[in-house]
C-alpha positions as CSV (number, residue, x, y, z in Angstrom):
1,X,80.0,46.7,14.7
2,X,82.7,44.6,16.6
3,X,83.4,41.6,15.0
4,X,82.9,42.7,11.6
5,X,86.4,41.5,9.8
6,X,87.6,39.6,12.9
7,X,90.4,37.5,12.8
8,X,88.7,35.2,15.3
9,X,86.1,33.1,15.7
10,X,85.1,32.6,19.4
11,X,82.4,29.8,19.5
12,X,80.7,28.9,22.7
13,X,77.2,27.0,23.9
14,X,76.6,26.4,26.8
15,X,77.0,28.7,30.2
16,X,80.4,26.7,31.4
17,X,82.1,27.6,27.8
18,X,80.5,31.5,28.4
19,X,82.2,31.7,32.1
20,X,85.4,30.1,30.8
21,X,86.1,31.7,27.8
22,X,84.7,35.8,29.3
23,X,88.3,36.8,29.9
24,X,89.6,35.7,26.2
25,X,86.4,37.6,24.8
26,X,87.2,40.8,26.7
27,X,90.9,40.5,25.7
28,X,90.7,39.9,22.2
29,X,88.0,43.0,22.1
30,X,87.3,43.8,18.0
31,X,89.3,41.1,17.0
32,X,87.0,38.6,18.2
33,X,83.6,37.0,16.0
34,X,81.4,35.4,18.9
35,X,79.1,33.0,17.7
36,X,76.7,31.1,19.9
37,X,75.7,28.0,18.6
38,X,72.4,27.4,20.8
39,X,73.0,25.0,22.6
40,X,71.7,26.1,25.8
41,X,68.5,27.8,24.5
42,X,67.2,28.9,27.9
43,X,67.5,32.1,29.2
44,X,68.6,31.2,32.5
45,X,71.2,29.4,31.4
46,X,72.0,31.4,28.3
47,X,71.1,35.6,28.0
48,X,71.3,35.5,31.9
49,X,74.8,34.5,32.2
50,X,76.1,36.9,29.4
51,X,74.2,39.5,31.7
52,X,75.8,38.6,34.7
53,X,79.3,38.0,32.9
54,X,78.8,41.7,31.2
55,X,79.4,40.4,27.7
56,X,77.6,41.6,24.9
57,X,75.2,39.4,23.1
58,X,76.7,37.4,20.4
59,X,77.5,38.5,16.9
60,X,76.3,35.4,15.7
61,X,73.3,33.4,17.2
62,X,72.3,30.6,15.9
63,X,68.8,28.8,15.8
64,X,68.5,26.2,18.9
65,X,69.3,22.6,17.4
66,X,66.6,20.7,16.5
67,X,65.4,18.4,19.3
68,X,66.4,15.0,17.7
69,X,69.1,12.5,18.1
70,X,72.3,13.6,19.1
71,X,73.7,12.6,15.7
72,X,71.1,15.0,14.3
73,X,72.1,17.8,16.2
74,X,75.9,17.5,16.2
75,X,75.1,17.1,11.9
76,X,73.0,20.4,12.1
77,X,75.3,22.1,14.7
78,X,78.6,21.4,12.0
79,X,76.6,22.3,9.0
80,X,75.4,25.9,10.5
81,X,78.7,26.9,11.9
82,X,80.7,25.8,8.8
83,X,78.5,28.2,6.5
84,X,79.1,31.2,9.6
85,X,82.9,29.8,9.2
86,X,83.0,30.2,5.5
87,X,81.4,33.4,5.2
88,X,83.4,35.5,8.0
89,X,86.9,33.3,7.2
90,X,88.8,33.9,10.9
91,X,92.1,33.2,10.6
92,X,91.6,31.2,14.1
93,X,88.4,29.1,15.4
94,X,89.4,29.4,19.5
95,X,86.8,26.3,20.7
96,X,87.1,25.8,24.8
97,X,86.5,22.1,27.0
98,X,84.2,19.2,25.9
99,X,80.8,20.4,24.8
100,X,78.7,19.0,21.8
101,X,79.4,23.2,20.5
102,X,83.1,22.8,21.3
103,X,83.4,19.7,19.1
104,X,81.0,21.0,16.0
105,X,82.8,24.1,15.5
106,X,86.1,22.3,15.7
107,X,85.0,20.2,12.8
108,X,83.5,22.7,11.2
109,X,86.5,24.9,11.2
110,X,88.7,22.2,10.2
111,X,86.9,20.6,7.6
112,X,87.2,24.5,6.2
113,X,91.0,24.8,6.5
114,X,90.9,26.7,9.3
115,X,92.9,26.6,12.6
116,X,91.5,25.4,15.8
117,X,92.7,26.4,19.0
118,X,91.4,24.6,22.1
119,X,91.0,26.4,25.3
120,X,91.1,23.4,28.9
121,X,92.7,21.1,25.7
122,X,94.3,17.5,27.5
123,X,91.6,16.3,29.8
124,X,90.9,12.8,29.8
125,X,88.3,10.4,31.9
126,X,89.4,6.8,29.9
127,X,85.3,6.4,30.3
128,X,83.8,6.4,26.5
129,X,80.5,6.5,27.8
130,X,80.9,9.8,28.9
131,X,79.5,12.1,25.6
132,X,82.3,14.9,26.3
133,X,85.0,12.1,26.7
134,X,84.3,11.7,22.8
135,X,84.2,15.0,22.3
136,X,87.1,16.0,24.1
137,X,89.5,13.1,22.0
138,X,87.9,14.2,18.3
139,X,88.6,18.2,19.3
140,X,92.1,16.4,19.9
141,X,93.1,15.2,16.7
142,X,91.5,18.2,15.1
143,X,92.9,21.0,17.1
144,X,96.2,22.3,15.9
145,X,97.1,24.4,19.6
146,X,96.1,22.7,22.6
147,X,95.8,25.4,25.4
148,X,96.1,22.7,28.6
149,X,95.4,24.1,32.1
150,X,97.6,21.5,34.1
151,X,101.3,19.8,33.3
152,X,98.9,16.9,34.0
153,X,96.7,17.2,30.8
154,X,100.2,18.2,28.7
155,X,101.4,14.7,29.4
156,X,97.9,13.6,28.3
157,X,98.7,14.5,25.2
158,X,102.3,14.4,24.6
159,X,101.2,10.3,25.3
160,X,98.8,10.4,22.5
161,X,101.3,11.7,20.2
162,X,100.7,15.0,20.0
163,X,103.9,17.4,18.8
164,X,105.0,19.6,22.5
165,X,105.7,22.7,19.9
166,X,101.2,22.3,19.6
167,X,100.6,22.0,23.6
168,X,101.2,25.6,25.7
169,X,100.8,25.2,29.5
170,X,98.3,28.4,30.5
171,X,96.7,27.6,33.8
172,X,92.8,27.6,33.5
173,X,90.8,30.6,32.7
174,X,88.7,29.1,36.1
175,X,90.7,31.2,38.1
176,X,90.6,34.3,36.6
177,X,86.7,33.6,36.1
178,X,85.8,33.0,39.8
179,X,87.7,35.8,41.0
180,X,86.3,38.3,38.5
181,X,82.8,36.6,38.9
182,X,82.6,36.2,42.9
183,X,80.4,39.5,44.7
184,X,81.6,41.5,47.2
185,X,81.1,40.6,50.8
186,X,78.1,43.0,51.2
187,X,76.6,41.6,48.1
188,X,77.3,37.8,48.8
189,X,75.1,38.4,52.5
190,X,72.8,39.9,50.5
191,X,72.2,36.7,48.3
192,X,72.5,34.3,51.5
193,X,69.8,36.6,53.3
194,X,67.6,36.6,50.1
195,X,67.2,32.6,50.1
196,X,67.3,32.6,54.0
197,X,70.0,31.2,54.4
198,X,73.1,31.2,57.3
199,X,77.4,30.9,55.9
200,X,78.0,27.3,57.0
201,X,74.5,26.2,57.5
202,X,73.5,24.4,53.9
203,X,74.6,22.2,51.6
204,X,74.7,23.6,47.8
205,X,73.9,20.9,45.0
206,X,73.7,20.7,41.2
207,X,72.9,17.6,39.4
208,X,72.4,18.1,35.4
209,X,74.4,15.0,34.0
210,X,72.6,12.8,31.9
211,X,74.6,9.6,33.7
212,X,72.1,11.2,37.3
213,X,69.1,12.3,35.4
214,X,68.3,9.7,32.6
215,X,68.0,7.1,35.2
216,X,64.8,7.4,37.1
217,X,66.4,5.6,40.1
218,X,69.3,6.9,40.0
219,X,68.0,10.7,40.2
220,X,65.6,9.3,43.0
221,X,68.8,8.0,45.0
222,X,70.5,11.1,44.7
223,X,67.6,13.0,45.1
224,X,66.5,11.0,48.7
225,X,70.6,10.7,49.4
226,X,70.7,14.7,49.4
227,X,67.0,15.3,51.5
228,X,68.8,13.0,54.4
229,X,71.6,15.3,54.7
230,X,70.6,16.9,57.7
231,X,71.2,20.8,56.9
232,X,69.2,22.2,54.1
233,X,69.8,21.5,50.5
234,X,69.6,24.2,48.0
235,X,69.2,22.9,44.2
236,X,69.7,25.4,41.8
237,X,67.6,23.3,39.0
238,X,68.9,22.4,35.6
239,X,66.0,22.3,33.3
240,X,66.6,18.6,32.2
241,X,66.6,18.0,35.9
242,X,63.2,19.5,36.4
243,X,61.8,17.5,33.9
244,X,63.2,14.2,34.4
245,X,62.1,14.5,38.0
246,X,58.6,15.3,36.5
247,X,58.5,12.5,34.0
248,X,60.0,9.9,36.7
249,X,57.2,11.1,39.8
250,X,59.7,12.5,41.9
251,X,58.4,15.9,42.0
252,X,57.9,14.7,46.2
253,X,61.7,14.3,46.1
254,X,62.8,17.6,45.5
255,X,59.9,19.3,47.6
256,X,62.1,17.7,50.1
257,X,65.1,20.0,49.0
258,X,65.5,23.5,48.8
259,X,65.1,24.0,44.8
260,X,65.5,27.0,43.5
261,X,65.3,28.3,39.2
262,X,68.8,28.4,37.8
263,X,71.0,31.5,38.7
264,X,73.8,33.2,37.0
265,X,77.7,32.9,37.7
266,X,77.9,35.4,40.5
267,X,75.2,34.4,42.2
268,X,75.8,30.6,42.3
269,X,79.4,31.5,43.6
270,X,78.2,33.5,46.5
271,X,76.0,30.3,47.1
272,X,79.3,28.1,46.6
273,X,80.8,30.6,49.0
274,X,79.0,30.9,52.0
275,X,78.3,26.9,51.9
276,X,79.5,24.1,54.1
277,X,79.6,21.8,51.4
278,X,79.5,21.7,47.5
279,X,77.8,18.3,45.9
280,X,77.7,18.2,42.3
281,X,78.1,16.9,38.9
282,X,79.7,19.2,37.1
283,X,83.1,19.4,35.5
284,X,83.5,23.2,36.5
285,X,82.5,23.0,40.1
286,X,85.4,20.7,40.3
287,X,87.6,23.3,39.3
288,X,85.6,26.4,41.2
289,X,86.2,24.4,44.5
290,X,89.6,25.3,44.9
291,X,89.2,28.4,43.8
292,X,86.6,29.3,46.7
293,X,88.4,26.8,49.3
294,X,85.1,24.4,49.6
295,X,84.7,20.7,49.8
296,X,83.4,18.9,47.6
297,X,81.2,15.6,46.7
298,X,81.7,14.8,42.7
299,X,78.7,12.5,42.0
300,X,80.1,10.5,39.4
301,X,81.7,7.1,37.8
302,X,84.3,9.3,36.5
303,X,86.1,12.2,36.5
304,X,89.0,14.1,33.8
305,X,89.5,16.2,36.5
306,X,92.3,14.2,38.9
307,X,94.1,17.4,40.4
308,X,91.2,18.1,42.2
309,X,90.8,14.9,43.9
310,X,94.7,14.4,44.4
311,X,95.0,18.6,45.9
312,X,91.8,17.0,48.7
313,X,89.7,19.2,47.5
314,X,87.0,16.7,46.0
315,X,85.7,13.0,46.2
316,X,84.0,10.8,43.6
317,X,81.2,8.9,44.9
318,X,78.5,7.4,43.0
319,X,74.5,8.1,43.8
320,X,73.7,5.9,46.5
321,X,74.5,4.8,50.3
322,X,78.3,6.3,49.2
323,X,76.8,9.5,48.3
324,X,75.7,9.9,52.3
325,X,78.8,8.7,54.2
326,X,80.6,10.9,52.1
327,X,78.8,14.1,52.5
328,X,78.4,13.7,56.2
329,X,81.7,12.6,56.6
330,X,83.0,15.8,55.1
331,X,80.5,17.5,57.3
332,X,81.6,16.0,60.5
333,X,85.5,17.3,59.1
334,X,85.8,20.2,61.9
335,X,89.6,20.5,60.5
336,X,88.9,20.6,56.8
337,X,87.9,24.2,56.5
338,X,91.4,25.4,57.3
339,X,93.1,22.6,55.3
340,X,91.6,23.6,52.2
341,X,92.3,27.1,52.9
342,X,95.7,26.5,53.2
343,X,95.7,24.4,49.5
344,X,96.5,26.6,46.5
345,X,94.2,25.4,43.4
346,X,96.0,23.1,41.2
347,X,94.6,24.9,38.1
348,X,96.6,27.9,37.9
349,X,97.7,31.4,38.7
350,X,94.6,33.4,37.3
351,X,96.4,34.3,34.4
352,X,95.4,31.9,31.5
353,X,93.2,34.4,29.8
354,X,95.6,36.6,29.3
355,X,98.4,34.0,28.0
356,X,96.1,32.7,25.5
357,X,95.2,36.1,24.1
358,X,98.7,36.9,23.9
359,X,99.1,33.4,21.7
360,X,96.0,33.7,20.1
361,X,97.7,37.6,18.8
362,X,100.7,35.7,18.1
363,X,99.5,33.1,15.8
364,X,97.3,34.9,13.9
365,X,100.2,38.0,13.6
366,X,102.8,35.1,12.1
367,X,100.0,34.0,10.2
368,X,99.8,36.1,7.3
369,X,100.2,35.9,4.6
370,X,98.3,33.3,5.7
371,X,99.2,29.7,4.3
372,X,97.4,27.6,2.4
373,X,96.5,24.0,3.3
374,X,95.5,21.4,0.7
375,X,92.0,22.1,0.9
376,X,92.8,25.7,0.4
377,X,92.1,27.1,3.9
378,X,94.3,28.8,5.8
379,X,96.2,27.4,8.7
380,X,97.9,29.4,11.6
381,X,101.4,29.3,12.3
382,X,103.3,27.2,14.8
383,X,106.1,28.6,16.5
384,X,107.8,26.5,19.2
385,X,106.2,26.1,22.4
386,X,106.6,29.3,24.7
387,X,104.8,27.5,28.1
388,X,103.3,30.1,30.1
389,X,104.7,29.6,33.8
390,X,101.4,28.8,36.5
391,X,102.3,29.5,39.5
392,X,99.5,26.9,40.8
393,X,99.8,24.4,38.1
394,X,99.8,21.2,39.3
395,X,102.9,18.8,38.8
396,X,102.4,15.2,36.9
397,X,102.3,13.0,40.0
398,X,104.5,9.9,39.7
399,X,102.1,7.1,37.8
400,X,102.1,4.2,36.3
401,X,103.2,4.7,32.2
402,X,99.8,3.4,31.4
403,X,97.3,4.7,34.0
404,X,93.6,2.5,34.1
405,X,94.9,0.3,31.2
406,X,97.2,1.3,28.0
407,X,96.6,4.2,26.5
408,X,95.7,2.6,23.0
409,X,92.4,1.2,24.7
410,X,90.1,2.6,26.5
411,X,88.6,1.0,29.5
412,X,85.4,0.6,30.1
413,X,82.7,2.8,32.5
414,X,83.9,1.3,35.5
415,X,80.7,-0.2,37.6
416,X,81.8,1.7,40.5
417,X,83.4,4.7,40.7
418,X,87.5,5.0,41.4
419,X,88.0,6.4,45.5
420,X,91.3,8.6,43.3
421,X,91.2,9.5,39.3
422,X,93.8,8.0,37.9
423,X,97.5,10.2,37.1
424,X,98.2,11.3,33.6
425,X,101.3,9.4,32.6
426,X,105.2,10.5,33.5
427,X,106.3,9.5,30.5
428,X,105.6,9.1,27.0
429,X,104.5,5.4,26.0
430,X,105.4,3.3,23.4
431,X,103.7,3.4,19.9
432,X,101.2,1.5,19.8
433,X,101.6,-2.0,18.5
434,X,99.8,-4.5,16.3
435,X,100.1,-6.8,19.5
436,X,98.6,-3.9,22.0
437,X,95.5,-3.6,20.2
């Protein structure tokens, strides 16, 4: 079957890292291993986006982690992809963003010998109490090519010391994915009519975010924030959300909204689409925004997404009286339709997909013999940097050297959320000194 004797390991678990990574799966063809690592056990949110990405099932599924603490599950998570690892020996693990999935098979690989290649590599939020913030710096230090979707998130990097021959500007595979992703016309009416709804008469939210949901008064806030809108609301509901509304007594809340069961890829983006507004707490939304030319509310302390705030696109609010001014503010905008249509997306050409199969082919090709590393694994090759051209990639923005603080200490959660994400830096900062820390 494909993927027996592949020279890649493709990991993925949850349905951002499916959407994201579909065009390097469909390049790579045989040569790719695709392991699921069950994160995101539901069907909804797992089997039904494969369906609506046309991927095949995984070669390698494996058992949902084990509801404990997240220690627990990142410990299990390592432990079963490191025996898949060792078994099927890729030459390449290709990991993509900031998931709990993205970081374990990154260790996993690594603590194998293996080469790790991370797909949207360079993001940073400076907010440590953000889970993927931690995840995003330890895939870092472990990955040995950093695939970075804007200039932005290369100086990221290049500040933190990593080598430019190990960072390769592609763009992000975003692009490529809404494009492919997004229904026809004919078919995008069809979805609109099916949940009776009019282009330009509703809001679309999603809220999944621990930082929203964990907090019973902070998901009622959002929750009562949203129902005052004005036009209706439609909720495509996150299982956590569902049950934290449940557990909290808010189930009156979201009768108050239009909430619907989770849908897959297309059909969310014909409901991004035809909308007036996006509000959400996602990290992808932020990027699907400019894609589909829609404002949008980020409901959030923090963002590792800057370009789309600083492109006008999107603006941070927290849950609250904020969360309001903002949305009907944007709403009230009667000139911000055609501004945003005018405003190419800061994250690329629609072409990532295809550079990083053509570097994924080119690292494992100058691989082998392969080489061996201390531990005895094998690690890819480096050649020197080749940076893909993006015709949409953003410039690094003039900044301060050090933006929200130096870069050898990381600020705190700020207690209310920055009006513009800070710039990565323009240039590379000094080592870090006994006297810095």
């Amino acid at each position: 079957m494909a993927g027996d004797g592949a020279a890649v390991a493709v990991a993925w678990g949850t349905r951002p890292e499916a959407v994201k990574l579909a065009g390097v799966i469909r390049g790579l063809g045989r040569d790719a291993l695709v392991v699921h690592t069950g994160q995101h056990y539901d069907d909804a949110l797992a089997d039904g986006v494969l369906r609506g990405l046309g991927l095949p099932k995984p070669h390698v599924r494996l058992a949902r982690p084990v509801r404990a603490v997240r220690a627990q599950q990142m410990s299990s998570m390592v432990g079963a992809l490191a025996r898949v690892f060792q078994d099927a020996r890729p030459a390449l693990v290709v990991v993509q963003g900031d998931t709990d999935s993205a970081c374990a098979a990154a260790q996993a690989a690594h603590y194998l010998g293996i080469g790790v290649l991370h797909v949207e590599a360079g993001l940073r939020s400076h907010d440590r109490a953000m889970p993927e913030e931690i995840n995003r710096r330890v895939i870092g230090v472990l990955a040995d090519v950093h695939c970075v979707p804007t200039a932005g998130a290369a100086a990221y990097l290049r500040a933190e010391g990593v080598a430019a021959d190990r960072i390769h500007l592609t763009g992000n595979t975003v692009v490529e994915a809404v494009t492919a992703s997004l229904p026809a016309p004919a078919v995008r009416a069809a979805v609109l009519r099916r949940h009776g709804l009019t282009p330009g008469g509703y809001v679309l939210a999603t809220v999944h975010r621990p930082e929203n949901t964990d907090s019973a008064a902070r998901l009622g806030t959002l929750l009562g924030e949203l129902a005052e809108l004005g036009p209706p609301v439609v909720l495509p509901l996150h299982p956590r959300t569902r049950e934290r509304a449940r557990r909290f007594g808010l189930l009156d809340r979201l009768e108050r909204l239009r909430a619907i069961e989770p849908v897959d890829h297309a059909t969310f983006l014909a409901l991004a689409d035809g909308s007036r507004l996006l509000v959400s707490d996602s990290g992808g939304v932020q990027e699907e925004c400019t894609v589909l030319k829609k404002p949008l509310i980020v409901v959030r302390t923090s963002t590792e997404r800057p370009e789309a705030m600083e492109s006008g696109f999107a603006v941070l609010v927290a849950p609250g009286p904020g969360l309001g001014r903002s949305a009907r503010a944007a709403l009230a905008d009667t000139g911000l339709a055609a501004r945003l249509a005018a405003t190419p997306s800061p994250f690329g050409d629609g072409s990532a997909s295809e550079r990083i199969v053509a570097l994924v082919r080119r690292l494992v090709a100058a691989d082998g013999p392969p080489g061996e590393r201390p531990d005895g694994g094998r690690a890819p090759a480096r050649p020197a940097a080749v940076p893909a051209t993006s015709s949409g990639a953003a410039p690094v923005p003039a900044a301060s050297p050090h933006p929200g603080g130096h870069p050898c200490i990381d600020r705190p959660t700020p207690e209310v959320p920055q009006q513009s994400a800070p710039s990565p830096p323009q240039e590379e900062p000094a080592p870090c000194s006994p006297s810095s820390r």
